[in-house]
mmCIF file as gemmi writes it, N, C-alpha and C atoms, coordinates in Angstrom:
data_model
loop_
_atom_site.group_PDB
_atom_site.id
_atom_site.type_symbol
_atom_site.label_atom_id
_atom_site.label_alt_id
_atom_site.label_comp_id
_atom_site.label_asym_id
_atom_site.label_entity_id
_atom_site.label_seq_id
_atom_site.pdbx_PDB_ins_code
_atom_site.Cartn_x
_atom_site.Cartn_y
_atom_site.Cartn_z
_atom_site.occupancy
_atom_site.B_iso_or_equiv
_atom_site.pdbx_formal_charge
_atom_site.auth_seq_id
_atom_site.auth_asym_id
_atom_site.pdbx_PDB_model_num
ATOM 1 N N . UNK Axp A 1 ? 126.207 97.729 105.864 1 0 ? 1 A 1
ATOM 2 C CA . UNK Axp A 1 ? 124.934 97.485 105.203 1 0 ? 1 A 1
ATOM 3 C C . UNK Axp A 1 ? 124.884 96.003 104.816 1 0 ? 1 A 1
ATOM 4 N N . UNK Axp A 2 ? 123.893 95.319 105.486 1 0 ? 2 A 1
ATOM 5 C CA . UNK Axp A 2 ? 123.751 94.175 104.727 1 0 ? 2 A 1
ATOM 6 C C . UNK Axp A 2 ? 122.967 93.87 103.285 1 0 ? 2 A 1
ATOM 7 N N . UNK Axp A 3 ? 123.059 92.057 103.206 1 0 ? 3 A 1
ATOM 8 C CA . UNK Axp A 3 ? 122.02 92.274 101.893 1 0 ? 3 A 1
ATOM 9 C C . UNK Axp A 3 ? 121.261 92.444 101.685 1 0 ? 3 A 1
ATOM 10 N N . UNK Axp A 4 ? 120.274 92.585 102.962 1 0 ? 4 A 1
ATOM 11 C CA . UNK Axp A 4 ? 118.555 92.926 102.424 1 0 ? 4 A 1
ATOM 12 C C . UNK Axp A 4 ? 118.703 94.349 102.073 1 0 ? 4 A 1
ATOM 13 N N . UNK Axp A 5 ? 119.434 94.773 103.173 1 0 ? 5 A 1
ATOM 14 C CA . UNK Axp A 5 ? 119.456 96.47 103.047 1 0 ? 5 A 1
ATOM 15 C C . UNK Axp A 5 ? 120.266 97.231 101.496 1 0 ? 5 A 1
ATOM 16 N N . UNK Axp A 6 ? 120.634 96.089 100.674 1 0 ? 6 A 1
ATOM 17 C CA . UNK Axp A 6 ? 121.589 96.511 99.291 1 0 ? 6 A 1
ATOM 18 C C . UNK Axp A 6 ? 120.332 95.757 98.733 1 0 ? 6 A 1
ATOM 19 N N . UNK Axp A 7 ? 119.676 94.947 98.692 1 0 ? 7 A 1
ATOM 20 C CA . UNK Axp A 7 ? 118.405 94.747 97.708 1 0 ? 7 A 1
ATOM 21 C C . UNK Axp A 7 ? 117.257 95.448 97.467 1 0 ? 7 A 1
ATOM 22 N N . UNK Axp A 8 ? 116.94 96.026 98.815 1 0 ? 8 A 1
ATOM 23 C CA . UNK Axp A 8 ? 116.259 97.042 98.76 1 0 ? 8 A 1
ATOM 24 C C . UNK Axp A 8 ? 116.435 98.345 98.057 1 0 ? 8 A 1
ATOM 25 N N . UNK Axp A 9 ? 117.64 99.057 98.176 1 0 ? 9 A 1
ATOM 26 C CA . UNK Axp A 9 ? 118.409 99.709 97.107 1 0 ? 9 A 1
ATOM 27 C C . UNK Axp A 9 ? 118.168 99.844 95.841 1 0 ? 9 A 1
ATOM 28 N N . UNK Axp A 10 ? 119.07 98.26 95.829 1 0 ? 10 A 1
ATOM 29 C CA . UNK Axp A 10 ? 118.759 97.642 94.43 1 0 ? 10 A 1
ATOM 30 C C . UNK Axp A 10 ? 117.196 98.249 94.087 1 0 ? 10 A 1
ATOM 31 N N . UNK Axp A 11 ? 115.861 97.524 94.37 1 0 ? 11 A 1
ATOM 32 C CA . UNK Axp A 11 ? 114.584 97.549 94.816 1 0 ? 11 A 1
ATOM 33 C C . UNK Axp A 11 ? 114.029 99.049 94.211 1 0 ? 11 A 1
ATOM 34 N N . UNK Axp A 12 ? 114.324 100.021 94.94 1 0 ? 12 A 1
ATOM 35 C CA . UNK Axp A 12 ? 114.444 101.179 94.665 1 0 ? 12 A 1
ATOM 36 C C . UNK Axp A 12 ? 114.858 101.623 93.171 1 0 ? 12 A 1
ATOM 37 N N . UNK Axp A 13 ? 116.093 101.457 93.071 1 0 ? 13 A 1
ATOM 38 C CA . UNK Axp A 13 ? 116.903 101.739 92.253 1 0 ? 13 A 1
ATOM 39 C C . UNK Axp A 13 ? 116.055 101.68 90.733 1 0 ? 13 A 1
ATOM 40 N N . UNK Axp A 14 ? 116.201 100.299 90.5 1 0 ? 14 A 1
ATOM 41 C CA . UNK Axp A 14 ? 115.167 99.531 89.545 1 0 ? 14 A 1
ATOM 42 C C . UNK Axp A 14 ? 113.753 99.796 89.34 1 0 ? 14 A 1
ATOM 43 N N . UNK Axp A 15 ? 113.199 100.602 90.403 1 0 ? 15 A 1
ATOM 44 C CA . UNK Axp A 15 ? 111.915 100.86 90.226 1 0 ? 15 A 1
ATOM 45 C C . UNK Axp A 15 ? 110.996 99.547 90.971 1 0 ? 15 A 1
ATOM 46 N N . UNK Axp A 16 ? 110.924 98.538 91.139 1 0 ? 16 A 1
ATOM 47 C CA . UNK Axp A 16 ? 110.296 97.375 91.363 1 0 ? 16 A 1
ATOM 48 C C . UNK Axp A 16 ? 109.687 97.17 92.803 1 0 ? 16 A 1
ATOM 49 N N . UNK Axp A 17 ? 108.7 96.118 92.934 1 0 ? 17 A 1
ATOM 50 C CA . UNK Axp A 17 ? 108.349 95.765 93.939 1 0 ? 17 A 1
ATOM 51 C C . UNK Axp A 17 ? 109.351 95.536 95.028 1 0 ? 17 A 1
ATOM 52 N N . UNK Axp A 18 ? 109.321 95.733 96.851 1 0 ? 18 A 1
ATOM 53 C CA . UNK Axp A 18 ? 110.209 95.027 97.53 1 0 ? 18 A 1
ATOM 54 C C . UNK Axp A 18 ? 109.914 93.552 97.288 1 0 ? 18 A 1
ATOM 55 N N . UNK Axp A 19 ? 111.223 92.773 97.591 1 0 ? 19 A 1
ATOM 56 C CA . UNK Axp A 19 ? 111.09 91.653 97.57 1 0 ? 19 A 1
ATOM 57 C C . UNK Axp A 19 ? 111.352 90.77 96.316 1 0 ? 19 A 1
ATOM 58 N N . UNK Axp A 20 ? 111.525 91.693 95.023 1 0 ? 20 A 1
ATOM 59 C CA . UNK Axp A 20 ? 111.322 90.952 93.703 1 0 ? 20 A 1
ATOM 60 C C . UNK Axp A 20 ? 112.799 90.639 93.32 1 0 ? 20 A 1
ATOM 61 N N . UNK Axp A 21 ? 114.146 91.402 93.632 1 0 ? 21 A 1
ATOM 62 C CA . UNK Axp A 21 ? 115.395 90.906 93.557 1 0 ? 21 A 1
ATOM 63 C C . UNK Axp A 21 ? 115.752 89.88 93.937 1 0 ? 21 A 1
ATOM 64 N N . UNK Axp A 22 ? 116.568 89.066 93.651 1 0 ? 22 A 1
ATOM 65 C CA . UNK Axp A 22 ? 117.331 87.98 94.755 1 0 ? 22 A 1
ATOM 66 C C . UNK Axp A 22 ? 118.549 87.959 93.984 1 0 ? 22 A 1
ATOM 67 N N . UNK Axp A 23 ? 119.735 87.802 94.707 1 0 ? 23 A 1
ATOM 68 C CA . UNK Axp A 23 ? 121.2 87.727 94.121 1 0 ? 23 A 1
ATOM 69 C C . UNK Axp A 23 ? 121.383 87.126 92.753 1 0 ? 23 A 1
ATOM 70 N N . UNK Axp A 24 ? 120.564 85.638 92.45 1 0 ? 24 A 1
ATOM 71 C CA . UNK Axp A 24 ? 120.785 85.089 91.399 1 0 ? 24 A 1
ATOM 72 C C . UNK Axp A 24 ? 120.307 85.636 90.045 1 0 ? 24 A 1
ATOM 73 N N . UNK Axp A 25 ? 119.394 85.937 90.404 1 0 ? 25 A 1
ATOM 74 C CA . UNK Axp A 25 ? 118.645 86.416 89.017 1 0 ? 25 A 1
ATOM 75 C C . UNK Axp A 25 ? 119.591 87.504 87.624 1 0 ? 25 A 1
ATOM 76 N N . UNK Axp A 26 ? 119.203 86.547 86.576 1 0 ? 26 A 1
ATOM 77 C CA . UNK Axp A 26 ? 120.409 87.581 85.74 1 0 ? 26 A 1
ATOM 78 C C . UNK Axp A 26 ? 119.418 88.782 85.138 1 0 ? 26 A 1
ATOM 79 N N . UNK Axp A 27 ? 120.266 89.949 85.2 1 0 ? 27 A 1
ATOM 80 C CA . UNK Axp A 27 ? 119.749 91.493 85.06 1 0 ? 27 A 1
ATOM 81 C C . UNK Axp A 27 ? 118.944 90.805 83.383 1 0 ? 27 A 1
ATOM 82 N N . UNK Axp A 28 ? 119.701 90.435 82.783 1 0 ? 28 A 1
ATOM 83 C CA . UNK Axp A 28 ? 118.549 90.187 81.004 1 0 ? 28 A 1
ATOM 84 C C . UNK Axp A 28 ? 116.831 89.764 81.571 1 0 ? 28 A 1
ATOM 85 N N . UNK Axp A 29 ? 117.093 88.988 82.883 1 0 ? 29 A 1
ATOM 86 C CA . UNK Axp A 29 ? 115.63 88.631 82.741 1 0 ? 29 A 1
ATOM 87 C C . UNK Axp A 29 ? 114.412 89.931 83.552 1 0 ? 29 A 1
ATOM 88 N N . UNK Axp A 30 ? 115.247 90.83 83.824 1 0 ? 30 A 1
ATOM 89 C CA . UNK Axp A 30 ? 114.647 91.916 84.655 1 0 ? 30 A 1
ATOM 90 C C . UNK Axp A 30 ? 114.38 93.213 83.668 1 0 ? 30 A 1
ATOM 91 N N . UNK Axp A 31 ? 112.704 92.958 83.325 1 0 ? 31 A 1
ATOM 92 C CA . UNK Axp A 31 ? 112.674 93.9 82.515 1 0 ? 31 A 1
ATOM 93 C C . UNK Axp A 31 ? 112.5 95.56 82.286 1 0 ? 31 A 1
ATOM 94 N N . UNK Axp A 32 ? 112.885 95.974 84.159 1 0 ? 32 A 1
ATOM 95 C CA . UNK Axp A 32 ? 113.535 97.321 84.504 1 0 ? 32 A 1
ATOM 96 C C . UNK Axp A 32 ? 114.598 97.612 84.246 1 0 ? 32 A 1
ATOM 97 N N . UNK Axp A 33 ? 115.738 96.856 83.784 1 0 ? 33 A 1
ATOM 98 C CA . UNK Axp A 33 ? 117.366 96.627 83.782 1 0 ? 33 A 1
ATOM 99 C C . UNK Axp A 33 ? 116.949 97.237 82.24 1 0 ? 33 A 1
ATOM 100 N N . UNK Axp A 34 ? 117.427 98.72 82.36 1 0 ? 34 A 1
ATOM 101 C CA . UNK Axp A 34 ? 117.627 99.361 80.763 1 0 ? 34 A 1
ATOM 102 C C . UNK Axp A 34 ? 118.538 99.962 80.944 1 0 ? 34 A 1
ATOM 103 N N . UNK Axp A 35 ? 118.732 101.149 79.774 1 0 ? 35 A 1
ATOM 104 C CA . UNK Axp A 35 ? 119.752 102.132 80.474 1 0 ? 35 A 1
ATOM 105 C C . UNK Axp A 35 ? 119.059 103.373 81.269 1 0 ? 35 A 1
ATOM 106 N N . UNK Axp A 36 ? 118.225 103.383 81.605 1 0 ? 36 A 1
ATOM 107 C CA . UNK Axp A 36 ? 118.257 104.402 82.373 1 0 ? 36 A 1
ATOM 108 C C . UNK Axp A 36 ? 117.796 103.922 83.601 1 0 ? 36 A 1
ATOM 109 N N . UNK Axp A 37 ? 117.665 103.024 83.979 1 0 ? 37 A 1
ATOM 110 C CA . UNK Axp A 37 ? 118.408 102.036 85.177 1 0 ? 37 A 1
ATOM 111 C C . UNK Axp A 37 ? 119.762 102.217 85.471 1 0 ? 37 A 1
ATOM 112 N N . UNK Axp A 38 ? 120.744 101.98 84.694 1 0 ? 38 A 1
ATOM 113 C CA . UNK Axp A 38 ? 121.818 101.606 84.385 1 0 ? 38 A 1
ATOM 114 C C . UNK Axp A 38 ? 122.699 102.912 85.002 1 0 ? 38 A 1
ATOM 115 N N . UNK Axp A 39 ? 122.091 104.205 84.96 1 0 ? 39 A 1
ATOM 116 C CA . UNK Axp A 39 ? 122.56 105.37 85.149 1 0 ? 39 A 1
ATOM 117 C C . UNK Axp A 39 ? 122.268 105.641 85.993 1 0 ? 39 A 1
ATOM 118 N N . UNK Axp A 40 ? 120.86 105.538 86.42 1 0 ? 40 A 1
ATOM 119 C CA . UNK Axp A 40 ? 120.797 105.319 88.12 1 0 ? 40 A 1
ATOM 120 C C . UNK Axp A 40 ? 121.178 104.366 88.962 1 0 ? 40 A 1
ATOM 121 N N . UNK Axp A 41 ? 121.641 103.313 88.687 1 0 ? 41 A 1
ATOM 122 C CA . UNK Axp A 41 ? 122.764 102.59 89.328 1 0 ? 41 A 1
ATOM 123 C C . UNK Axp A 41 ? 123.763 103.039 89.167 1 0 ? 41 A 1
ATOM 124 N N . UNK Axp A 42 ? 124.508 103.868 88.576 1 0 ? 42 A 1
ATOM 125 C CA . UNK Axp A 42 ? 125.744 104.857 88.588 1 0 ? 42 A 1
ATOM 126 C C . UNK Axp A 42 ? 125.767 105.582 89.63 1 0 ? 42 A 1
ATOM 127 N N . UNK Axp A 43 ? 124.789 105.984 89.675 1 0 ? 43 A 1
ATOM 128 C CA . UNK Axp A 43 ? 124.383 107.118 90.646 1 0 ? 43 A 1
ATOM 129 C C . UNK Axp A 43 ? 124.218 106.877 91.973 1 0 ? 43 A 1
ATOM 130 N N . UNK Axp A 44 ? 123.362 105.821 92.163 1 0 ? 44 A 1
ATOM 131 C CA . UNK Axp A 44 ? 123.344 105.433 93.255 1 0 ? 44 A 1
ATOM 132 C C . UNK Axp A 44 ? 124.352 104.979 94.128 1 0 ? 44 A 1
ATOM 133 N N . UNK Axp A 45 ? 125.168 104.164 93.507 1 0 ? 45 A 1
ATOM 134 C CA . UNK Axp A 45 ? 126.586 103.359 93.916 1 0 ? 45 A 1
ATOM 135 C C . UNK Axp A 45 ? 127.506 104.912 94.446 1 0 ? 45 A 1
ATOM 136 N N . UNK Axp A 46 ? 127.536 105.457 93.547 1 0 ? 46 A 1
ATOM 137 C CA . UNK Axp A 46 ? 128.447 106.646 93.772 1 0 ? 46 A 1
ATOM 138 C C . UNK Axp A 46 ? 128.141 107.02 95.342 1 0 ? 46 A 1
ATOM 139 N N . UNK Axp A 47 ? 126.798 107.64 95.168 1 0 ? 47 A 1
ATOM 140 C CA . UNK Axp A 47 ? 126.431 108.415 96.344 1 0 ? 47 A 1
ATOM 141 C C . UNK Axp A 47 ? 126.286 107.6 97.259 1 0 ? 47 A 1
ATOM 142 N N . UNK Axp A 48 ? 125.887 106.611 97.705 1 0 ? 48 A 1
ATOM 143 C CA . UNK Axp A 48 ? 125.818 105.188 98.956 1 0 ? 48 A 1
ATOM 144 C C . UNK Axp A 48 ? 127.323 104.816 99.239 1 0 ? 48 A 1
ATOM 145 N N . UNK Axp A 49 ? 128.381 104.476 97.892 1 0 ? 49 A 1
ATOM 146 C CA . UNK Axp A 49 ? 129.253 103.819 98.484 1 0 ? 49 A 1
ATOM 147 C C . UNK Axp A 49 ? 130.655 104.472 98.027 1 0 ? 49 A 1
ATOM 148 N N . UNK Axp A 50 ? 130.556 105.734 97.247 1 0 ? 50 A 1
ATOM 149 C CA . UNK Axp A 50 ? 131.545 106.734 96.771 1 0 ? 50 A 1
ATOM 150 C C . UNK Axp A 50 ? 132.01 105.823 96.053 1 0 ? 50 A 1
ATOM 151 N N . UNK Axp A 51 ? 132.073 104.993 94.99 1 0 ? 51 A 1
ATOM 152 C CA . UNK Axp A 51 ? 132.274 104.109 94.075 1 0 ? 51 A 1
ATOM 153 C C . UNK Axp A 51 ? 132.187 104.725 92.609 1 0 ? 51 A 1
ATOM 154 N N . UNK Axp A 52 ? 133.149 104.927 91.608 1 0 ? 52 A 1
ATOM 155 C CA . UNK Axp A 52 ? 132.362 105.058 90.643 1 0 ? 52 A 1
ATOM 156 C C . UNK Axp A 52 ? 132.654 103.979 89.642 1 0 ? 52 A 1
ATOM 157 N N . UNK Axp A 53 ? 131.388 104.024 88.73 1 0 ? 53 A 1
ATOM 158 C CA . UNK Axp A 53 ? 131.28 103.02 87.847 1 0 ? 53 A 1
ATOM 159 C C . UNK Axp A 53 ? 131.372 103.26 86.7 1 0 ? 53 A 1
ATOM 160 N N . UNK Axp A 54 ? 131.709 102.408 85.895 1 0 ? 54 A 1
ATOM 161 C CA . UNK Axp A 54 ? 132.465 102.646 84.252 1 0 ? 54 A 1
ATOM 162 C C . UNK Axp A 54 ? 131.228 102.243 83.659 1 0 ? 54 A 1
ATOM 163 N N . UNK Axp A 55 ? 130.893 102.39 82.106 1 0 ? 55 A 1
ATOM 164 C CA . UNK Axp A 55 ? 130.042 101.797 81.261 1 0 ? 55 A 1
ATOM 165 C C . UNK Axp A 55 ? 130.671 100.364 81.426 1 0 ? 55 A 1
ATOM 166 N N . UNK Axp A 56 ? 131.632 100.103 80.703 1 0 ? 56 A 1
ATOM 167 C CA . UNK Axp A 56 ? 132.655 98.925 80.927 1 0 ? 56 A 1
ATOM 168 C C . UNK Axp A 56 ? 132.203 97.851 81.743 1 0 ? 56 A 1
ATOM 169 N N . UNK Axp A 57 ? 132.177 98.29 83.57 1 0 ? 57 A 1
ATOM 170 C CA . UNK Axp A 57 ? 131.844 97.761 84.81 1 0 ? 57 A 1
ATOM 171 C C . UNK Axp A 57 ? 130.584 97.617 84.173 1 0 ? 57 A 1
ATOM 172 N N . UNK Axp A 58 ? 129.358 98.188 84.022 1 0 ? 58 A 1
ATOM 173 C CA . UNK Axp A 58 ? 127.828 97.696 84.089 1 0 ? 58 A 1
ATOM 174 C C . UNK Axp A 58 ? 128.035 96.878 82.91 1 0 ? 58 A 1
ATOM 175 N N . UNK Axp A 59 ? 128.45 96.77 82.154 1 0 ? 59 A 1
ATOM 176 C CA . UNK Axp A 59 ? 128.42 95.848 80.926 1 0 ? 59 A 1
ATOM 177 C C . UNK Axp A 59 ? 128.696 94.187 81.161 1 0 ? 59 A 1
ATOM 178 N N . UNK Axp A 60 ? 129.822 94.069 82.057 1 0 ? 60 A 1
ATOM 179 C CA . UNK Axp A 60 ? 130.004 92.732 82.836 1 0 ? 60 A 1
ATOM 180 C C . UNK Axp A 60 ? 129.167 92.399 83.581 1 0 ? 60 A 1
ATOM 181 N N . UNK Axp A 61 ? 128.71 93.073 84.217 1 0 ? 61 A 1
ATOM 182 C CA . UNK Axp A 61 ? 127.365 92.713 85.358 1 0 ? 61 A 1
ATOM 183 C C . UNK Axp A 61 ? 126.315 91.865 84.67 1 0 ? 61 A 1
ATOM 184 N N . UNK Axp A 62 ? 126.062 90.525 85.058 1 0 ? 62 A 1
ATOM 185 C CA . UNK Axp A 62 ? 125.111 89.318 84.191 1 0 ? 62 A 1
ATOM 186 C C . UNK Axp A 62 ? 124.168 88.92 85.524 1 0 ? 62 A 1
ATOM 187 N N . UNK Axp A 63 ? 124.62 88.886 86.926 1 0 ? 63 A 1
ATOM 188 C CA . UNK Axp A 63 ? 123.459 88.933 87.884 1 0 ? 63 A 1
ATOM 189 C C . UNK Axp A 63 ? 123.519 90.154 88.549 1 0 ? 63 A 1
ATOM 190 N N . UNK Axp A 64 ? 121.99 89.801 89.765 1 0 ? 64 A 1
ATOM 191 C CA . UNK Axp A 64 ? 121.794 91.044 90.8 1 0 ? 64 A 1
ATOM 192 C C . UNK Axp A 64 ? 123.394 91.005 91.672 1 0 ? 64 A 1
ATOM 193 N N . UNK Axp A 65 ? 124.062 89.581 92.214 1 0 ? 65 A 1
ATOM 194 C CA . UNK Axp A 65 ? 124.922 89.421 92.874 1 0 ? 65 A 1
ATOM 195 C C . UNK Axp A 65 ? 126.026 90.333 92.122 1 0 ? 65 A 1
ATOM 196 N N . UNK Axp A 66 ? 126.224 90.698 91.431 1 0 ? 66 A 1
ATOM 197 C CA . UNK Axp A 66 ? 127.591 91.392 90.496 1 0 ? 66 A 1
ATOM 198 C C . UNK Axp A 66 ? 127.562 92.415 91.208 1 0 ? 66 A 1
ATOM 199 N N . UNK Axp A 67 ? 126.61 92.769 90.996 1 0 ? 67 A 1
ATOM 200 C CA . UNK Axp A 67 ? 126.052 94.371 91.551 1 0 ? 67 A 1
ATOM 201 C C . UNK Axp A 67 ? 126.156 94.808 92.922 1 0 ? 67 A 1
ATOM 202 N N . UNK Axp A 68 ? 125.597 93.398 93.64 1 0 ? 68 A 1
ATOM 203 C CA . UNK Axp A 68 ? 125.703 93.668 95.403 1 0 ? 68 A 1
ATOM 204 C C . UNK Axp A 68 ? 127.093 93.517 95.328 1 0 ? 68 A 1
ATOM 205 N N . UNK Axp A 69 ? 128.061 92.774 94.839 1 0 ? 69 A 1
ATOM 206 C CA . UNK Axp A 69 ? 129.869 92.743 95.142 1 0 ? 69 A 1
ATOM 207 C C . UNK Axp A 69 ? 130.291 94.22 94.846 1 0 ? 69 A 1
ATOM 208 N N . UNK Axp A 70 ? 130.099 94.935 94.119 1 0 ? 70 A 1
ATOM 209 C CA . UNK Axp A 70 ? 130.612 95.89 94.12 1 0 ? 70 A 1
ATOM 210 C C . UNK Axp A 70 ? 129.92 97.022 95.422 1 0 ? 70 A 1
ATOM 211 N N . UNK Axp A 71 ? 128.88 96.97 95.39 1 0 ? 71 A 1
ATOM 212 C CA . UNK Axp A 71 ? 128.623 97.67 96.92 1 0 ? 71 A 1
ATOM 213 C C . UNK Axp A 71 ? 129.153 97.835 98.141 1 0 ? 71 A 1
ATOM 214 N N . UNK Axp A 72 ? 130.196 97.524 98.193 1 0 ? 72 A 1
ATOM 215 C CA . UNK Axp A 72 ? 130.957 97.497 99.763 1 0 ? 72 A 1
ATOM 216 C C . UNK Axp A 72 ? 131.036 98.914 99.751 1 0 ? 72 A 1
């Protein structure tokens, strides 16, 4: 999977327009990034990349890029 195809995700995930992510942007300025975002990014990661994620892990996460690194 590349990165458009993990932004889109992302995209999804977040609820938001395509196109409105980009790696840099830090999650504080994204005002979908709550917790119940946060849990569906749990979720999602799990089921896409059998990954699971800690509260801990989303707590470090400060950009979109944090997020695509853990996606492999």
């Amino acid at each position: 999977m590349d990165e458009k195809e993990k932004l889109a995700l992302l995209e999804e995930t977040f609820d938001v327009d395509e196109g409105t992510l980009s790696p840099e942007m830090l999650l504080d300025d994204i005002d979908e990034y709550d917790s119940m975002t946060k849990l569906s990014l749990i979720v999602m990661v799990e089921d896409e990349f059998g990954k699971k994620l800690t509260g801990a892990e989303i707590k470090e996460f400060k950009t979109v890029q944090d997020i695509l690194n853990v996606m492999v």
